[in-house]
matplotlib code that plots the C-alpha trace (Angstrom):
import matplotlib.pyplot as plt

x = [70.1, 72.7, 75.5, 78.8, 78.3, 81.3, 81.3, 84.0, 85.3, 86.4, 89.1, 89.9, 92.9, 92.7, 94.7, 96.0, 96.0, 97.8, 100.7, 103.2, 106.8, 108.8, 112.4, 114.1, 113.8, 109.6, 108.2, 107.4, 107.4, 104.0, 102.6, 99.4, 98.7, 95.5, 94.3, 90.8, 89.9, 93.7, 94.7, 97.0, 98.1, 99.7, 99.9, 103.1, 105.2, 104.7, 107.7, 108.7, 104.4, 103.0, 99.6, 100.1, 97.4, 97.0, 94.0, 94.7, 92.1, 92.1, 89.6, 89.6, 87.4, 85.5, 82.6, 79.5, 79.2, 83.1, 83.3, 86.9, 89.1, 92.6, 94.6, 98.3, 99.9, 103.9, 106.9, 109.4, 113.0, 115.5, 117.8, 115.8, 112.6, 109.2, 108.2, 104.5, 103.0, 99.3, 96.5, 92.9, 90.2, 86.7, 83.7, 82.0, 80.1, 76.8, 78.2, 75.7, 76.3, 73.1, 74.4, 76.1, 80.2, 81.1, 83.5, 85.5, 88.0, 89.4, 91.6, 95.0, 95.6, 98.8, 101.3, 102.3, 103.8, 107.6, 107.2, 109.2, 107.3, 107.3, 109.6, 106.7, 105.8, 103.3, 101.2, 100.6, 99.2, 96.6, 92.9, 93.9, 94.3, 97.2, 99.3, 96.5, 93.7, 93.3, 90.3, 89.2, 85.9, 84.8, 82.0, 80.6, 79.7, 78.6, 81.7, 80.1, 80.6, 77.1, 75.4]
y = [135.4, 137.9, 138.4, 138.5, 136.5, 134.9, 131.1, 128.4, 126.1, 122.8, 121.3, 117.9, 116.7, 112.7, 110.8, 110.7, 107.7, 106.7, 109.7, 110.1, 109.2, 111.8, 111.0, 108.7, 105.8, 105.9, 107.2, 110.7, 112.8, 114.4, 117.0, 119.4, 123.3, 124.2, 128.1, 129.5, 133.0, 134.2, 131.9, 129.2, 126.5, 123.1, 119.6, 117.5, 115.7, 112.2, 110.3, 107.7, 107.1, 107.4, 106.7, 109.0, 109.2, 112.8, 113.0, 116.2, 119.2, 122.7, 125.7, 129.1, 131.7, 132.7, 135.3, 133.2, 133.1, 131.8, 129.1, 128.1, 126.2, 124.8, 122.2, 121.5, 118.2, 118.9, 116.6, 118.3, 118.3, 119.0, 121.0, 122.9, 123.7, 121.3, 119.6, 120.2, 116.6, 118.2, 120.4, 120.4, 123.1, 122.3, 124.6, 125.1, 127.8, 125.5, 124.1, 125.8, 124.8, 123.1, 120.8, 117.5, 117.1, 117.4, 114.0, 114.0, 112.2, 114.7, 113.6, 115.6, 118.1, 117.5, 120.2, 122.8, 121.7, 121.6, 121.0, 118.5, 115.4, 115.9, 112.5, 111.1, 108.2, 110.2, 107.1, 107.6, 111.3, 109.9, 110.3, 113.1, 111.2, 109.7, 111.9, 111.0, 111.5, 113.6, 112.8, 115.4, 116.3, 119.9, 120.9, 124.9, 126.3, 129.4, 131.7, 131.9, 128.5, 128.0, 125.9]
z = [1.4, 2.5, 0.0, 1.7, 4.7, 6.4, 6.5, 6.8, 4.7, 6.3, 4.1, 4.2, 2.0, 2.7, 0.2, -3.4, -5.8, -9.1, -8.8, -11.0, -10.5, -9.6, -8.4, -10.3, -7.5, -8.9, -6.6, -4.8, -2.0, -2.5, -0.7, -1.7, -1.5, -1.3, -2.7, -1.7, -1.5, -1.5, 1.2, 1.2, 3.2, 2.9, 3.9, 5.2, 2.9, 2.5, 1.5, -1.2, -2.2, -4.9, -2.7, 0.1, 3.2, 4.6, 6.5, 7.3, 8.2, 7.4, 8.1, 5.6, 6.3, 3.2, 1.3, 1.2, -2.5, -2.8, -5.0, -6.2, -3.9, -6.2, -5.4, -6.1, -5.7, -5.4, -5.1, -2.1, -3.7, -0.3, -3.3, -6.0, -6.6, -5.6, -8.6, -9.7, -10.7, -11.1, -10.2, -10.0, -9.3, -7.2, -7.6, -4.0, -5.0, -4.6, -1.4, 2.1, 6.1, 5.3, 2.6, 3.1, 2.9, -0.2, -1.1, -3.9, -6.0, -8.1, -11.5, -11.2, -14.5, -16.4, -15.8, -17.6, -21.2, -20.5, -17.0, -15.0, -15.7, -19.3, -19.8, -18.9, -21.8, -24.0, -24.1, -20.0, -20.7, -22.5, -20.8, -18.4, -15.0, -15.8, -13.0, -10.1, -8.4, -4.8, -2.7, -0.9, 1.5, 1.9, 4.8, 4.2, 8.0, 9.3, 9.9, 14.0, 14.4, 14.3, 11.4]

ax = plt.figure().add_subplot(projection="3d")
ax.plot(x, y, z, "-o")
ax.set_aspect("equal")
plt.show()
């Protein structure tokens, strides 16, 4: 195996279930940002969902032995800052253009203590998934295009 080789990885951010309530009408406008090897991009905002549908795609060139790919579910605020209702890291390090998509329901982190969402009923923290879940599907190719 050659270290360093550059290979793709095909995103795909298709939906979120189970978020939490953001704005005070209960629901969100959720989009997610997606980190992996020091780039980043985003999806669209979804509004008033709490079980958004993205189905959207994204390609990032990366090292062949990359693993970490983090993803942030926001809430878009039109005045102030985005609200961060959770996060979640996947490991792709195991992932090869020879493997199989990897599909994924991923539970959402809590935020940070103090955050925005920490009105939240203490009882609905409980168990770790209680701000969501993002399914997601990942595909490894050979950075050519070839695979």
């Amino acid at each position: 195996r050659e270290k360093g080789k550059p290979q793709e990885l095909f995103i795909e951010v298709l939906s979120a279930r189970k978020l939490a309530a953001a704005d005070r009408g209960g629901t969100s406008d959720p989009f997610v940002v997606i980190h992996a090897e020091g780039q980043k991009v985003k999806t669209r905002v979804i509004k008033t969902t709490l079980t958004p549908e993205w189905g959207e795609s994204f390609q990032v060139l990366v090292e062949e032995d990359a693993g970490k790919v983090s993803f942030e579910v926001y809430d878009y605020n039109t005045f102030g800052r985005n609200t961060l209702i959770g996060s979640t890291d996947l490991d792709t390090s195991a992932l090869t253009p020879s493997s199989p998509p990897l599909h994924k329901w991923l539970p959402l982190d809590i935020p940070p203590a103090g955050g925005a969402l920490k009105s939240l009923p203490k009882v609905a923290r409980v168990g770790g998934t209680a701000y969501g879940d993002l399914q997601v599907r990942i595909t490894r190719r050979f950075g050519d295009g070839g695979g």
